[in-house]
N, C-alpha and C positions, 0 to 999 in steps of 0.2 A: 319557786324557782325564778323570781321576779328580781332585775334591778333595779335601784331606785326609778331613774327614767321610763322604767314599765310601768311602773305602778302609780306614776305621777300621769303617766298618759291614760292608762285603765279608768283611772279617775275621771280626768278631765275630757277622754273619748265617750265614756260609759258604754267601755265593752273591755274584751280581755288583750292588752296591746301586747304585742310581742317586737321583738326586736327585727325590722326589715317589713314590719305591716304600715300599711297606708292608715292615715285615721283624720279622722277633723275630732282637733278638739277646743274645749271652751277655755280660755283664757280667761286668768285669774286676775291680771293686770298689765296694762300695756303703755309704753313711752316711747314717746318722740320729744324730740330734741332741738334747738330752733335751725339747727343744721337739718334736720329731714323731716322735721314736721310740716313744712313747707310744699313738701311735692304730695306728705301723705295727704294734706290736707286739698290741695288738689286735686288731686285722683278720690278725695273723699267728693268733692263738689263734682267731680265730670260724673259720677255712680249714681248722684241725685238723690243721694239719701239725706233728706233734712236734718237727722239730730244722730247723736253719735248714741251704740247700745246701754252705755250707761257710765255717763260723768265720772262716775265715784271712783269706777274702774282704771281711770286714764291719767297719766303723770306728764305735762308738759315741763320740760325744764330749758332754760335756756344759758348755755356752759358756753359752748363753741365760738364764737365770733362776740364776747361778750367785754365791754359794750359793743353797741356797733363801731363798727370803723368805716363804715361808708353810709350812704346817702341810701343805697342800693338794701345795705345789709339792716337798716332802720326800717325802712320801709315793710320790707319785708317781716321782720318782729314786729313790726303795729298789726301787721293784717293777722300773724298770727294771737296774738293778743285780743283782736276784735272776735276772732273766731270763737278761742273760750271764754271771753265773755256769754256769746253767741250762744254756745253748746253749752250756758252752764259748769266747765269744767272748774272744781274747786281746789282743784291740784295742779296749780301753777306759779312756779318756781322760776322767778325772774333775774332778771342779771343781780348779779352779787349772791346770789344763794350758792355757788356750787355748781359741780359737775355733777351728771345724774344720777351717776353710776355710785359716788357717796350721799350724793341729798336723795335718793330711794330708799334707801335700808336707815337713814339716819330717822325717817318719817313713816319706817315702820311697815313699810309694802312688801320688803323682802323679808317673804314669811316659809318654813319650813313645808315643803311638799307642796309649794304652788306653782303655777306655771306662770313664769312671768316672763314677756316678750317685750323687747327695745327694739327700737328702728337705729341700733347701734349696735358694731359688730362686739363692743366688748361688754354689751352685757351679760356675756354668762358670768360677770364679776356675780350674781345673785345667787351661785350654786354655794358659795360663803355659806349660805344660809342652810343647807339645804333643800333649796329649791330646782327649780330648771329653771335656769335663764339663759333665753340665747337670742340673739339677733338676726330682723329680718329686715328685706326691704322696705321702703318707702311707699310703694304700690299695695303690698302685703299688710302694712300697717293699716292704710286706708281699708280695708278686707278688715281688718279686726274693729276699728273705730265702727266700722257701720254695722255688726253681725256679732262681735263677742267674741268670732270663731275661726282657725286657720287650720288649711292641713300640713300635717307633717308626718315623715316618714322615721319611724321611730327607730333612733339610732342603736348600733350596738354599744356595747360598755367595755371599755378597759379599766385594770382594776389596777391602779399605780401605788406599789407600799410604800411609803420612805420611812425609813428607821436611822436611828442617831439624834446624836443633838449637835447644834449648830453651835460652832464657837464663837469667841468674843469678837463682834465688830461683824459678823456675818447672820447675813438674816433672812426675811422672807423671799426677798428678789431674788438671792444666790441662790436660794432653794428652787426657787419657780425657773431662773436660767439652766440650772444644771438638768433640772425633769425636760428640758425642751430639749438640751443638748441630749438626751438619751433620748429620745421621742422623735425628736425633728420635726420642719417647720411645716410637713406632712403627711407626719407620722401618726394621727390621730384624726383625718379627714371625714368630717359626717359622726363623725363616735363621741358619745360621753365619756367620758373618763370620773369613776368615783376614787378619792383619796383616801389612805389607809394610814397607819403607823405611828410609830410613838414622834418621827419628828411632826405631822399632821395636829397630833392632839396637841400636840404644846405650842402650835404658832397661836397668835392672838387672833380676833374675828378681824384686824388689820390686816394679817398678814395670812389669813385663807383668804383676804381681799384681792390681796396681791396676786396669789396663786391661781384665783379661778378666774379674775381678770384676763390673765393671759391664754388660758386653755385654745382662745381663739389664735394664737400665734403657732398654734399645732393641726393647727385646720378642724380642731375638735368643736361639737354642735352644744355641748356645754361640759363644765368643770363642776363637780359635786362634792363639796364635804359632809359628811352624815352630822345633822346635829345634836349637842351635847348641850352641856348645862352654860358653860362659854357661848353659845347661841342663844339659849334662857334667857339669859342675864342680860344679854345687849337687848334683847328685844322686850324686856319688862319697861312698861311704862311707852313704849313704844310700839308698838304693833298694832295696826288701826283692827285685828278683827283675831280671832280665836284661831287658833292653827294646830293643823296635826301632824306633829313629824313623820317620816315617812325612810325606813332602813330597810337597804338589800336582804332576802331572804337568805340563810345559810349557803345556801347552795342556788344559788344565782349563778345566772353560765353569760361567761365574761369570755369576750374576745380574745381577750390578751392578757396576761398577767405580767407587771413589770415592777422591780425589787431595786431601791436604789438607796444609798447608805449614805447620810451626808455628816457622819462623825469628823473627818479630817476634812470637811471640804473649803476650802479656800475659797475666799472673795471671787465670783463669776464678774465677766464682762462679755458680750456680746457687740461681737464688729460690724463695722460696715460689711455689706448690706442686708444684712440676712440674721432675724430675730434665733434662730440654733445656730449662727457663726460663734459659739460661746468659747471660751477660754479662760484659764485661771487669770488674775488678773497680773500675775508675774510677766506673764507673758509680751502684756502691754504696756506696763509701769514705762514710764518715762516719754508716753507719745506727750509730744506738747499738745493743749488744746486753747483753743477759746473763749469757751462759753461750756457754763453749767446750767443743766434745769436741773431743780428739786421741786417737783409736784405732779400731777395728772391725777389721772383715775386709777395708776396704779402703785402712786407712791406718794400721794399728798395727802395721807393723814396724820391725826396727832404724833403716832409713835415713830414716823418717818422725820418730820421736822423735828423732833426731839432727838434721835440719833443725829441730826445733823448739828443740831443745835450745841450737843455736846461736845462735839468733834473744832468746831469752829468759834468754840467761847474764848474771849482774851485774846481771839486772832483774825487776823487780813488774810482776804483770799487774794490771788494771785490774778485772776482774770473774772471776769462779769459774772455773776453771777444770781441767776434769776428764782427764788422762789414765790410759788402758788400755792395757797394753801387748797384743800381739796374743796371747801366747803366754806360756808359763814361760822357753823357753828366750830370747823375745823379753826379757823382764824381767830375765833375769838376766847377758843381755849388755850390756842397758842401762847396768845396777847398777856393772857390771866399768867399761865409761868413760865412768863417772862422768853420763850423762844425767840418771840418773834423780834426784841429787841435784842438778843444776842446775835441774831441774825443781820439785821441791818446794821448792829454795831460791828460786825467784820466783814460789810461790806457789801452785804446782796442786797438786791434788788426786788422789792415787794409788790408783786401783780396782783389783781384782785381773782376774787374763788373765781374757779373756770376753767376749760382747759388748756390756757396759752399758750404756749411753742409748741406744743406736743401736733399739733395739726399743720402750722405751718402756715397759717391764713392772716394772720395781723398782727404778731407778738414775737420777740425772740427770733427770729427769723433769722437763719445764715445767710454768710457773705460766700458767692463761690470758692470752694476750698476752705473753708470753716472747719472746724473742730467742734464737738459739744460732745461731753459726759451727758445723759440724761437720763431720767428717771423713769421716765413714759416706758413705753410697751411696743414702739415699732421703730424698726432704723433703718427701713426703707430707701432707697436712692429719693432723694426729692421730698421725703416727710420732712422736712425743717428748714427747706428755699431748696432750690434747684441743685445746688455744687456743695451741699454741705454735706460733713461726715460725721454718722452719730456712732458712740458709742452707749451700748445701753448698759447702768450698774444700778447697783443699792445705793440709798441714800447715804450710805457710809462711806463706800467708793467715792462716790459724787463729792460730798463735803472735802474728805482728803485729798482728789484732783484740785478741787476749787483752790486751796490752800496751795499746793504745791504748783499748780499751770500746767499743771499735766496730771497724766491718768497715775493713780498713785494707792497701793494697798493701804487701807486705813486701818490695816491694825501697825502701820509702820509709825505714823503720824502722831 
């Protein structure tokens, strides 16, 4: 009567977990980021634990503020940099590699029925895999760096079908916005949520990227797709250790059960300010904007700049437009065919792997009263400068705005 999160905690508690039980459990693998690894490692140094539980186990990546852009934010990367040398860490993924959340599972850590913890809130992007990935603090990290071990209160499950198939020019984002618009931004607080359905089975491991990515914009503690042979396949040749997938019991007792059909669904856009302000994008078609991103941790893989690629070949966009690819290896598949020069040939602007605009800290940055399509995962008051206004869409959306200077259905374009 186990859901997956039960049995992934049963595991890693070594006892019987239930949904609403207290447990410590052992952690399979854990990351920080050069944005929080900072204070984890801190608060590692104030605990006086000399070496962390075990190198192998631990993913430094540095995405965020990449390169530096201050004097401050250097400094700060060197000391962490000395640290893993320090600790031995052999898993460190330095400016240009990528954002974590794609150089993790690119390097084979996001593995089926593991528990794997980020000192970033969007990594339950790992539940792709079928794993539990969810995000903790920076203090909490430090707790797992020196011990292996965290406690957690083991969430309930909702069990979300989606049935239909997706039509042309609409794709995993419009899928992930419309479940948030039935859900709300929270309507899934503390809860897993496992994925079901025939449109589930047929997104690509891209675009369960996308979806579990976001889980965290539902207040949910992580996003689960049960893995298939489509999870096999990515993780052959890639998976640093043996894994054992891990499937809800027939009769698993789920919180909630919710059925949502996305055969006619139209192009999503989510407004200012609020990640469920979603609406068809009819609704919007014609805001003027400013600025486009196309990349993050929840839309800058291959198959994302390839819909945009195709959208924008043999044309000029209308206003700035910034893509990131997710990764190096994302970048440099791009390069091989040929995206990324159709991209710069109409006109964008080519950041290196990382997460650029999407944070707000040193790239792409709004002018008060700004406009941006973007791709990212939060459109917060103040996520992209202080006075700007994000609309969040698919990279299809995105592309056809960039083109037109305004928010624009791309199956129109």
């Amino acid at each position: 009567m186990s859901t997956i999160s039960e049995k992934i905690f049963s595991r890693t508690s070594k006892s019987e977990a239930c949904a609403g039980d207290f447990v410590i459990a052992n952690v399979d693998c854990a990351m920080a980021h050069d944005g929080t690894s900072v204070l984890a490692v801190k608060a590692f140094r104030e605990m006086e634990v000399l070496k962390v539980w075990d190198p192998a186990r631990i993913v430094i990546s540095f995405d965020h503020i990449v390169p530096a852009s201050t004097e401050v934010a250097a400094n700060l990367q060197y000391d962490i940099r000395q640290w893993v040398r320090q600790q031995d860490i052999s898993n460190m993924y330095d400016v240009g590699e990528g954002i974590c959340h794609q150089v993790l599972p690119e390097q084979g850590f996001a593995l089926p029925g593991r528990l794997i913890v980020g000192a970033d809130s969007h990594s339950c992007t790992y539940g792709a895999f079928g794993a539990f990935g969810t995000g903790v603090g920076a203090t909490d990290m430090a707790e797992i760096f020196a011990s292996g071990k965290l406690w957690f209160r083991v969430p309930q499950t909702m069990r979300v079908t989606v049935e239909g198939k997706l039509g042309d020019r609409v794709s995993a984002k419009d899928l992930t916005l419309n479940v948030i618009k039935h859900i709300g931004a929270d309507g899934a607080t503390y809860k897993a949520m496992e994925y079901y359905g025939s449109a589930i089975e047929e997104l690509s491991i891209a675009g369960r990227m996308t979806l579990c990515n976001m889980a965290i914009e539902m207040g949910g503690k992580a996003g689960i797709v049960p893995p298939d042979k489509k999870t096999d396949e990515f993780l052959k040749g890639r998976a640093v250790d043996a894994y054992t997938p891990v499937y809800a019991d027939e009769d698993a007792q789920y919180c909630e059960d919710i059925h949502i059909d996305v055969d006619d669904l139209p192009p999503q856009v989510a407004r200012p300010h609020s990640v469920d302000n979603v609406c068809d994008v009819d609704e919007v078609a014609g805001t003027a904007i400013d600025q486009v991103f196309i990349g993050s941790c929840t839309n800058g893989r291959l198959e994302d700049l390839e819909a945009a690629a195709r959208i924008l070949k043999g044309r000029s966009v209308a206003v700035r437009t910034i893509v990131i690819p997710a990764s190096r290896t994302v970048l440099l598949e791009a390069i091989e065919k040929g995206y990324i020069s159709t991209l710069i040939e109409a006109g964008a602007t080519l950041g290196p792997p990382g997460c650029g605009p999407c944070l707000g800290a040193h790239l792409g940055v709004l002018a008060e009263g700004e406009v941006c399509v973007s791709t990212s995962n939060r459109n917060f008051k103040g996520r992209m400068g202080r006075g700007g206004l994000l609309y969040l869409a698919s990279p299809e959306t995105a592309a056809a705005s960039a083109l037109k200077g305004e928010i624009a259905d791309p199956r129109l374009v």
